[in-house]
C-alpha positions as CSV (number, residue, x, y, z in Angstrom):
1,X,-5.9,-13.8,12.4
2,X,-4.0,-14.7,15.9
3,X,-3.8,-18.4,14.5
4,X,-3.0,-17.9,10.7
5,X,0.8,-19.5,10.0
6,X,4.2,-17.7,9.8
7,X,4.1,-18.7,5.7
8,X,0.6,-16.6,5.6
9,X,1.6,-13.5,7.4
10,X,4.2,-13.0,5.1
11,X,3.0,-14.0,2.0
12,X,0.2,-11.5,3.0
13,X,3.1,-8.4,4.1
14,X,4.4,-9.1,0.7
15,X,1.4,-9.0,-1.2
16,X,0.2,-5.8,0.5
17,X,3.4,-4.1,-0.6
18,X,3.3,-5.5,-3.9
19,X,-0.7,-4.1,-3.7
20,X,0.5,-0.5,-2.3
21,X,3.3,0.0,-4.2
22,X,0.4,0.4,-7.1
23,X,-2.1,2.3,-5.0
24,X,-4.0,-0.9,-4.1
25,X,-4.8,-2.8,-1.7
26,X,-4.6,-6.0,-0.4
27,X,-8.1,-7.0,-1.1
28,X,-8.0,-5.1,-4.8
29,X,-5.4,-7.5,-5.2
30,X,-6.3,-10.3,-4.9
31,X,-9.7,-10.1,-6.2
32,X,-8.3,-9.1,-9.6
33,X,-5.8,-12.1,-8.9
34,X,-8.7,-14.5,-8.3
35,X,-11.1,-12.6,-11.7
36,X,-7.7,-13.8,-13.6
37,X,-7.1,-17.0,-12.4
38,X,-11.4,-18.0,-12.9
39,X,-11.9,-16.2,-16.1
40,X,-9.0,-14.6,-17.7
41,X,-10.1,-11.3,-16.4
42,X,-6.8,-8.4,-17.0
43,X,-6.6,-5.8,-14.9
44,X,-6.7,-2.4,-16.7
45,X,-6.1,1.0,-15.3
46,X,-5.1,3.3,-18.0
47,X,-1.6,3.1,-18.4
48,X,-1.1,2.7,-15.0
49,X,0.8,-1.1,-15.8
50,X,2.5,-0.3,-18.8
51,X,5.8,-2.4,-19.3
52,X,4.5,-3.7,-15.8
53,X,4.1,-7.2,-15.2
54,X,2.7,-9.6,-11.9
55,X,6.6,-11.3,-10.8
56,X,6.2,-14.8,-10.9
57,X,6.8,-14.9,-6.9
58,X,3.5,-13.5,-6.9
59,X,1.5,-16.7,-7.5
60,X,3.4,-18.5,-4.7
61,X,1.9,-15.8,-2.2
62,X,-1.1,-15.7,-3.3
63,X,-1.5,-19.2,-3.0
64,X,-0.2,-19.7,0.7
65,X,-2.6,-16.4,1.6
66,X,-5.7,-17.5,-0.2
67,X,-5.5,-21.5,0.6
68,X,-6.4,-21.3,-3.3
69,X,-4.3,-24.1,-5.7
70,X,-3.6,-22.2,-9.0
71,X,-2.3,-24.5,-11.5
72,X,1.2,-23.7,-13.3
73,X,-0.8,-22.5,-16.8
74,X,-2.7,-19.9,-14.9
75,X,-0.3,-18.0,-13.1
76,X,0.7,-15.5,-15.9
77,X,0.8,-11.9,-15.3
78,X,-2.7,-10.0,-15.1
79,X,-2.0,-6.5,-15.6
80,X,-2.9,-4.9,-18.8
81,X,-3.0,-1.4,-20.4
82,X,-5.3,0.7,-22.4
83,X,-2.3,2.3,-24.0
């Protein structure tokens, strides 16, 4: 990505942080981003994300990284537990 902007490198850096300081990665992130954002779709692993929740910075990387517009109503945190 020689050409990609100074916005997009770092919102990706930050978002694969954010993705390993779970055990992610990037692209585990942000396709459970995206499944939210189109359908609703929580992300469940155990109890992994208990008491956890997607900061609301997140949305504004994931939106200069993907190029994607997510409206104000859908950027809500995606994690979810099966505790």
């Amino acid at each position: 990505m020689a050409h990609e902007s100074e916005e997009v490198r770092e919102a990706r850096e930050w978002l694969t942080r954010f993705a390993e300081s779970y055990g992610f990665t990037y692209g585990e992130l942000m396709l459970r981003a995206k499944l939210y954002v189109e359908s609703d779709e929580y992300w469940v692993v155990g109890g992994l994300f208990e008491g956890e929740r997607v900061p609301d910075e997140f949305w504004d990387h994931y939106v200069a990284a993907s190029g994607e517009d997510v409206p104000e109503d859908s950027r809500g945190s995606f994690f979810s537990c099966s505790c």
